[in-house]
C-alpha positions as CSV (number, residue, x, y, z in Angstrom):
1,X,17.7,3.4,12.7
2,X,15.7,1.4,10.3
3,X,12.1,1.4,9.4
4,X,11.4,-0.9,7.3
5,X,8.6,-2.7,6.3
6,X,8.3,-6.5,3.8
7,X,5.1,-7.6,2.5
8,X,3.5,-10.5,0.2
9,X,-0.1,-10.5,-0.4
10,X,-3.2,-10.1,-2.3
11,X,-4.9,-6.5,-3.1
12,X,-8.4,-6.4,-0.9
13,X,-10.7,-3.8,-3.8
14,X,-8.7,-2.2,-6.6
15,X,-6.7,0.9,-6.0
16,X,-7.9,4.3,-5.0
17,X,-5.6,7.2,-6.4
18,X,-6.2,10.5,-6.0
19,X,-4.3,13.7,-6.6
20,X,-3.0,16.4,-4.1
21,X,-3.8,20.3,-4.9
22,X,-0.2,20.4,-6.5
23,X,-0.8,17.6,-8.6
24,X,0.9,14.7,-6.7
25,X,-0.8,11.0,-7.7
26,X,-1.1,9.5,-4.2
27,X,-2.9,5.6,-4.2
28,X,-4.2,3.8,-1.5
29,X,-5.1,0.4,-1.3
30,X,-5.7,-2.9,1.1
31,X,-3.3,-5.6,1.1
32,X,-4.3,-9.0,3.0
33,X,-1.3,-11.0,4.3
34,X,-2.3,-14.6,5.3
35,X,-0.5,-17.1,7.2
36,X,-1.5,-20.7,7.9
37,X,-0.2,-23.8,10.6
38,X,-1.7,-26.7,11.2
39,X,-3.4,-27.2,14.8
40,X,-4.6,-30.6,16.1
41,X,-4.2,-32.1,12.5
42,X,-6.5,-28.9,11.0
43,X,-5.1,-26.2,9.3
44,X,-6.1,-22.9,10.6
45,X,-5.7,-20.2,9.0
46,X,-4.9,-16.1,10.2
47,X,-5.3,-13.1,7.9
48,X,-4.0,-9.5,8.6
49,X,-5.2,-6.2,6.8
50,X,-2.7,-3.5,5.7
51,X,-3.0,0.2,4.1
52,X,-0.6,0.6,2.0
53,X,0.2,4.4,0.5
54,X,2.2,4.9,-2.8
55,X,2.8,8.3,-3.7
56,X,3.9,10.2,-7.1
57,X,4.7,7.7,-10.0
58,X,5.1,4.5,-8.1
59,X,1.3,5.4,-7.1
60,X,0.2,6.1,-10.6
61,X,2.1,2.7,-11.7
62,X,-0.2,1.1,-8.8
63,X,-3.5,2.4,-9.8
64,X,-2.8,1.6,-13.7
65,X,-1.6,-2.2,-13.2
66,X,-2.7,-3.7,-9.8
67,X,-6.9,-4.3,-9.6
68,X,-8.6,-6.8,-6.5
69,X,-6.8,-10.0,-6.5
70,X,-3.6,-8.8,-7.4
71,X,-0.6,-10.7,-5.3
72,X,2.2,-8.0,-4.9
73,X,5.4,-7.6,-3.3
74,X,5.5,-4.4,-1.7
75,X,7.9,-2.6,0.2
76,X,8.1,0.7,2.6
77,X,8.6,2.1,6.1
78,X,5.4,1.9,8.5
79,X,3.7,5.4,9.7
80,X,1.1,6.3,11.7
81,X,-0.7,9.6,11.4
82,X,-2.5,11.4,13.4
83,X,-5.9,13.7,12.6
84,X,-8.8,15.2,14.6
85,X,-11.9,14.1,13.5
86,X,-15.1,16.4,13.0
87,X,-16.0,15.8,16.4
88,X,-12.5,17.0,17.4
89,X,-11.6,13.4,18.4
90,X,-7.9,12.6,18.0
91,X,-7.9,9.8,15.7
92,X,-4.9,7.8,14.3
93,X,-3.9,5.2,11.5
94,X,-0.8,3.2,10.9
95,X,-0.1,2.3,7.2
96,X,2.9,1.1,5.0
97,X,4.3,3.7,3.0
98,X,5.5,2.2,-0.4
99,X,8.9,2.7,-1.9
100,X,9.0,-0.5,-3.9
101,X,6.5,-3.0,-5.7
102,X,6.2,-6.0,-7.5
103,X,3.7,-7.3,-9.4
104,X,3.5,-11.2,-8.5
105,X,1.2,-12.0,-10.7
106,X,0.5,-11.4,-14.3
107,X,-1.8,-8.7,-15.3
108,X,-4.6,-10.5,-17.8
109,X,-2.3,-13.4,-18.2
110,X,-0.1,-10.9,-19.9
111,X,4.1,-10.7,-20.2
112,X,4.2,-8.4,-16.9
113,X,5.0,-11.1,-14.3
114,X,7.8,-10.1,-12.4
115,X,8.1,-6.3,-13.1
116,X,9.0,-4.4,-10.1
117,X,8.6,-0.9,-9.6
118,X,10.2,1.8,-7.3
119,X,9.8,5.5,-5.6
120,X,12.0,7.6,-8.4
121,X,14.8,9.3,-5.8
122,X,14.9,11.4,-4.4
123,X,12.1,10.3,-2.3
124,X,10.3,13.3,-1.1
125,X,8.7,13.7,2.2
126,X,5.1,13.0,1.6
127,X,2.7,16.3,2.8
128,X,1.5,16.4,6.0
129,X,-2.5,15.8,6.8
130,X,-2.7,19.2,7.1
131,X,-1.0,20.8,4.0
132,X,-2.1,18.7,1.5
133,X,-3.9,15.3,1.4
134,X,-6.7,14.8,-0.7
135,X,-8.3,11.9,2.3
């Protein structure tokens, strides 16, 4: 089975990293995927929202190089978790857990166009909501 997941877009607010009890860097951020056609002679224009999670050093790599703005090529398998809330609502969230990402475009106008950056294997399984998550 595969579980994959390809995206190209632009970083909605700079990252958001944090740090599990046990030291772990997990980052979180917004990535906006647009894609335009042309209706009746106008172009129209569709944008989607995705939460993308990078854990361990690809996260720390993330919060250090990518701010709002950022295009980036990122890479993962989707998940969706599940949580009660304080209520003792069931609540649930899909997002794009990152194994790979590429910076697109160049940090300050600087030399690091191009530099892609990967999960170091062997890819641990992330903690669970309940064990360990600092969100």
């Amino acid at each position: 089975m595969i579980n994959k997941a390809i995206l190209v877009g632009n970083l909605g607010a700079a990252p958001e990293v944090r740090y599990t009890q046990t030291g772990t860097a997990v980052t979180s951020f917004n990535l906006a995927t647009t894609e335009s056609w042309v209706k009746d002679g106008k172009k129209e224009e569709k944008t989607e929202w995705h939460k993308i999670v990078a854990w361990g050093r690809l996260g720390e790599i993330c919060g250090e190089y990518l701010s709002k703005g950022s295009k980036v090529y990122i890479e993962g398998k989707i998940q969706t978790r599940q949580w009660d809330d304080k209520d003792g609502n069931k609540r649930y969230t899909t997002e794009i857990v990152a194994r790979e990402m590429k910076m697109l475009s160049p940090k300050g106008g600087g030399s690091d166009h191009g530099h892609s950056y990967q999960e170091e294997p062997p890819l641990p399984e992330p903690p669970t909501m309940e064990e360990d998550v600092p969100f």
